[in-house]
Structure formats: C-alpha cells, structure tokens
VOGUVEX-134283 format. One record per residue (C-alpha): x negated, z, y negated. Coordinates in steps of 0.5 Angstrom, whole numbers, plus 500, padded with zeros to 3 digits. Layout:
N
XZY ...
//
This chain:
80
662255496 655258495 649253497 641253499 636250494 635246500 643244501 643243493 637239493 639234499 645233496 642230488 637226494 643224497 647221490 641219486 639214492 646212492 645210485 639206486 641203491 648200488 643198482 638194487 644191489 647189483 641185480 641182487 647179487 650184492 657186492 657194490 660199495 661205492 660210494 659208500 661201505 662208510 665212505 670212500 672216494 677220497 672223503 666226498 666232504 665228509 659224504 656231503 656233510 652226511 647228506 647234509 646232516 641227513 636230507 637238509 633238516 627236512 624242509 623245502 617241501 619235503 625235500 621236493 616230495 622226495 626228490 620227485 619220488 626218488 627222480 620217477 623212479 629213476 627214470 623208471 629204472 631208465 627206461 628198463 
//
C-alpha cells in the first residue's frame, strides 16, 4: 500500500505517542494497555486508521512540528 509522507508521518506520531505514553504510565504505577485500552493486537488496521484520522488532517508542517517534539522527548526519555 502505497503512503503519503503525510500518511507515514501520522502513522510514527501515532506509535511514538503510544510509546511514551505506556512509559509515563508504567512509572506512575498504571496498568499498561497496549497497544491500546481501545485496540488490541489483532486490530492494528483499525489503529492505523485512528492515527490516520487523528494526525493525517494536520498539515505537513504541523505534523513535522510535532514529530520533532515528540522525537526529543523520546530521546530525552532515552538517555535516562
């Protein structure tokens, strides 16, 4: 399936906030969902469409902005 860079950089938004956010979670104490409390493991089509629906209607640019926030802190996260 071909992709827009648009469509592609949702999509790492999309994961790379599902990640971060199972990390906050986990050293607050919380009980991980993953992938989702919505989603399980066998509906990453439909996970892909919510990041598709949630992320791809921002623009290029905004979606850039964000994954360079996202991506720092990340690596901050990292080099803990």
């Amino acid at each position: 399936m071909d992709r827009t860079p648009t469509e592609n950089l949702a999509y790492q938004v999309g994961w790379t906030t599902l990640l971060l956010q199972w990390e906050a979670d986990e050293r607050q104490g919380k009980s991980v969902k993953t992938p989702t409390e919505n989603y399980k493991w066998n509906q990453l089509g439909e996970l892909y469409q919510y990041f598709s629906a949630t992320y791809a209607l921002l623009s290029l640019a905004e979606l850039k902005k964000d994954w360079t926030k996202i991506s720092k802190t990340y690596i901050k996260y990292l080099m803990k």
